[in-house]
C-alpha positions in Angstrom: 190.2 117.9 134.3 190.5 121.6 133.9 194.1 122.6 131.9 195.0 124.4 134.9 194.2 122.0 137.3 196.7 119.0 135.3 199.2 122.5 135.0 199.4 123.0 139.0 199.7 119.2 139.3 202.5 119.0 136.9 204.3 121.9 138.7 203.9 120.7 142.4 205.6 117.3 141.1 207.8 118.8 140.4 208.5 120.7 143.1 208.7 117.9 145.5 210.7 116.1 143.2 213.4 118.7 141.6 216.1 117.3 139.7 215.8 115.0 136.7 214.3 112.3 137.8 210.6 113.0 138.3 208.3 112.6 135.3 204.5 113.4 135.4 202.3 111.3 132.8 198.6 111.5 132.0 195.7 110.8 129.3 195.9 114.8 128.0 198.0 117.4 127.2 200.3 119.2 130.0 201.9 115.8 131.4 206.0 115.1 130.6 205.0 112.1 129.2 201.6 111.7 126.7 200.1 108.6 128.4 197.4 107.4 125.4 196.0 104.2 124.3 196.3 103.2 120.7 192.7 102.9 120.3 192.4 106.7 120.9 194.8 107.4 118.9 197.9 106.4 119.8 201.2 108.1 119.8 201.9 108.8 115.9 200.8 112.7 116.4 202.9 113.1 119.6 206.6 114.1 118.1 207.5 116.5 121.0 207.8 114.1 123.7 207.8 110.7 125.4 205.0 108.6 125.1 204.2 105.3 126.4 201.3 103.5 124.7 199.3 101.7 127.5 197.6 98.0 127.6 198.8 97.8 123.8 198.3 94.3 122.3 195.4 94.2 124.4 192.4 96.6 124.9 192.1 97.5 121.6 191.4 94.1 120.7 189.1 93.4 123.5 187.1 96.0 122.5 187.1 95.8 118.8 188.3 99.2 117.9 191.6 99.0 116.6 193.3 95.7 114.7 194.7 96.6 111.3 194.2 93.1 110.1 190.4 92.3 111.5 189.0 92.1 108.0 190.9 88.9 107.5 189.4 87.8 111.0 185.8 88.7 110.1 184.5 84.9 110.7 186.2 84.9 114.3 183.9 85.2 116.6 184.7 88.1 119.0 186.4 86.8 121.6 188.7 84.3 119.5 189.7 87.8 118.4 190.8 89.1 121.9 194.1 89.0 123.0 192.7 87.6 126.5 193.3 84.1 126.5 193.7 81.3 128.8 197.0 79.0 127.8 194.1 75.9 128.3 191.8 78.2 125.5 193.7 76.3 122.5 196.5 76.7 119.9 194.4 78.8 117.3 193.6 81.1 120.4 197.2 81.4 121.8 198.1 82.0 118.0 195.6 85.0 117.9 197.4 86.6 121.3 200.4 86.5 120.1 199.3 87.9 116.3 197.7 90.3 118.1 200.6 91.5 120.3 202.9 91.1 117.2 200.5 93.7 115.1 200.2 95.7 117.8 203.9 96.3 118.7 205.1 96.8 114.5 202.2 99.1 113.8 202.8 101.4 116.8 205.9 103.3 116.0 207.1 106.7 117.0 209.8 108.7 118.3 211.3 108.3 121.9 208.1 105.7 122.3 207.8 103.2 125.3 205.2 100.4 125.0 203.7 99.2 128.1 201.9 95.6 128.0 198.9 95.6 130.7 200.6 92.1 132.6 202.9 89.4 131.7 201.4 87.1 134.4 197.4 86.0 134.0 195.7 87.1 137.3 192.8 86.9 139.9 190.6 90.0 140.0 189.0 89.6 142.8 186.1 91.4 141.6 185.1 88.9 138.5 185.2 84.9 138.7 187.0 84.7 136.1 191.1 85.5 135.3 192.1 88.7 133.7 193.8 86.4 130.6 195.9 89.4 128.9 199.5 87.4 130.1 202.1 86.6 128.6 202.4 83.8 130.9 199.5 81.8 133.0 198.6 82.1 136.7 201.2 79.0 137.1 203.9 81.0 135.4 203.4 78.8 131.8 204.8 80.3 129.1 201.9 81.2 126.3 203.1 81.7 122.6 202.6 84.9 122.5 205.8 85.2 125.8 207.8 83.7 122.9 207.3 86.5 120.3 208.8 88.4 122.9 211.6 86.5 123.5 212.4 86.7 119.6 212.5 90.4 120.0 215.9 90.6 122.0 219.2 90.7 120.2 220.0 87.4 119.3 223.9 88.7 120.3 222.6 89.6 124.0 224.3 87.2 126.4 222.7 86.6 130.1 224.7 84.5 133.0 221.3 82.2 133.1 221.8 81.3 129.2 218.4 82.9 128.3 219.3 85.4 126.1 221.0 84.6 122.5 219.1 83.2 119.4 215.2 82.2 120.0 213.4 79.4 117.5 210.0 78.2 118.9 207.3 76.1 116.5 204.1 77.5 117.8 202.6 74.3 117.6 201.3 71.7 120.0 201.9 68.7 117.7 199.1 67.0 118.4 196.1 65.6 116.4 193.7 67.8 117.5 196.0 70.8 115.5 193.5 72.6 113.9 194.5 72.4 109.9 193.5 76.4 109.3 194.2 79.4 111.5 193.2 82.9 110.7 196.4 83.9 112.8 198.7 81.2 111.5 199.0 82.3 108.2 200.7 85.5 109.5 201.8 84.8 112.7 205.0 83.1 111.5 206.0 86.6 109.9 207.4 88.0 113.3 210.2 90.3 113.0 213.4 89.6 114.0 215.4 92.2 115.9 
């Protein structure tokens, strides 16, 4: 779009909206808030502004351009590198979402940043057969590991009148048989940071 084009945009938002409360947001420059991807560069440049970092944890990682760890993945195939998986897909898989979510949110840092995951729920399209797989959670509302790296992200010290907040522990693990004895994920995976 022409730079005076996203300018008049900007200015006629505002001008419906006055007062503090009305934020514009796109792809390029002339937006209150940079709206970029981390596979097009992210939001390290951006110093003067908010930012939010859209679909992190997920598109770059579809699409193979971004990862900071895919040389230790290079016998993955590519989509046991994605970060769309089923919760039925298997524990190595559900270990490589949530690796991938984990990498994604400790190596995007920046001031007065905001990171937006693309869905916590697994969805019908519509327009594909199959589930867009990016959740947190499945279709049913299943918790996947990866919703659990979240949960370790709070502050353990946060309280909540439904007693899910405080401390999180969870063994991404299935304990079954079938566990597969090596993981490219699992290695690193346990290294989550604690808030």
């Amino acid at each position: 779009m022409p730079k005076s084009f996203i300018q008049r945009a900007n200015a006629i938002a505002h001008e419906e909206y006055p007062g503090d409360q009305c934020y514009t947001s796109g792809w390029t420059d002339g937006y209150d808030v940079f709206l970029q991807a981390r596979q097009h560069g992210g939001c390290r440049s951006i110093t003067n502004r908010p930012c939010v970092v859209s679909e992190y944890g997920d598109w770059e990682y579809y699409a193979q351009n971004a990862g900071f760890e895919q040389h230790r993945w290079k016998d993955l195939q590519p989509a046991e590198r994605s970060s769309r998986q089923l919760r039925g897909d298997g524990e190595v898989r559900l270990l490589q979402q949530a690796l991938n979510f984990q990498e994604a949110t400790t190596t995007t840092s920046a001031p007065r940043l905001c990171r937006r995951l693309w869905v916590m729920f697994d969805y019908n399209r519509g327009y594909a057969p199959d589930l867009e797989s990016s959740g947190t959670m499945d279709v049913f509302r299943l918790p996947k590991f990866s919703y659990w790296f979240f949960r370790s992200q709070r502050d353990p010290d946060e309280r909540a009148p439904e007693g899910k907040a405080g401390p999180v522990v969870f063994i991404a693990n299935r304990w079954t048989r079938a566990r597969p004895s090596k993981c490219a994920s699992s290695a690193t995976a346990t290294k989550w940071p604690s808030n």
